[in-house]
N, C-alpha and C positions, 0 to 999 in steps of 0.2 A: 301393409304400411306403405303408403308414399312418399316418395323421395322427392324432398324441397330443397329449392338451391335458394339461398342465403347470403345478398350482396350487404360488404360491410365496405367503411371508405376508411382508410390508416394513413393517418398525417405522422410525420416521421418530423419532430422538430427540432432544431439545431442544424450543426453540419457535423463533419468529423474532424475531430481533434485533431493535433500533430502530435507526432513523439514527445517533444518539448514540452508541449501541457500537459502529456501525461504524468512525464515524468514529473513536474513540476507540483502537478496536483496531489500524485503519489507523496512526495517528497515533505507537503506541508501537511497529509494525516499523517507523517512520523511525529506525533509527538511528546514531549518528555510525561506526559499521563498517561498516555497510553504502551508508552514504553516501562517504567515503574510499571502499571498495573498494580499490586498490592503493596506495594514499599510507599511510604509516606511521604516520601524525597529522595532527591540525589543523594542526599549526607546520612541516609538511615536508608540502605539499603540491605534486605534481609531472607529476601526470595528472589528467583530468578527472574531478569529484566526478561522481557519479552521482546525478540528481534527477529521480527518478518523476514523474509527472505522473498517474498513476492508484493508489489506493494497492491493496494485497493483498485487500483485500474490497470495492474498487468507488468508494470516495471522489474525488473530483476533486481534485488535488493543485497549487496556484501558486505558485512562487516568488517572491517579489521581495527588491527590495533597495534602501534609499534612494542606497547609496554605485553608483555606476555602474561606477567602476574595478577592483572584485570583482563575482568572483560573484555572486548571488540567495546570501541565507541563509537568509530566513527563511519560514515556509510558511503558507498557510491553507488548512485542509485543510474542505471540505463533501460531504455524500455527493452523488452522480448521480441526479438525477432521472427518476425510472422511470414 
């Protein structure tokens, strides 16, 4: 068997994001449907909310909550430091 070398040309398009848009980007797929998941609404809530904790492009994702007897509502979201 002979060995073929195999030239290919790779466009790399865009540029790289900043922290800022990730997190930004992160921050707008939180949302209230994808967090429900199988609960019908915020007022009929019946299974467990689902709360990332890493967002879709790498942000570090916290819940908390000042009320202890719910849930975590609310988030702060910061990118991971690389």
């Amino acid at each position: 068997m002979a060995a073929r070398n195999v030239s290919f040309d790779l466009v790399v398009k865009g540029g790289l994001i900043t922290e800022a848009e990730i997190v930004a980007a992160d921050m707008s797929a939180l949302t209230l449907a994808s967090i429900l998941e199988n609960n019908v609404d915020e007022s009929n809530v019946t299974t467990n909310l689902v709360l990332p904790t890493t967002g879709t492009l790498g942000s570090t994702i916290e819940w908390t909550s000042n009320n202890t007897a719910i849930a975590p509502y609310t988030a702060s979201l910061r990118p991971i430091k690389r």
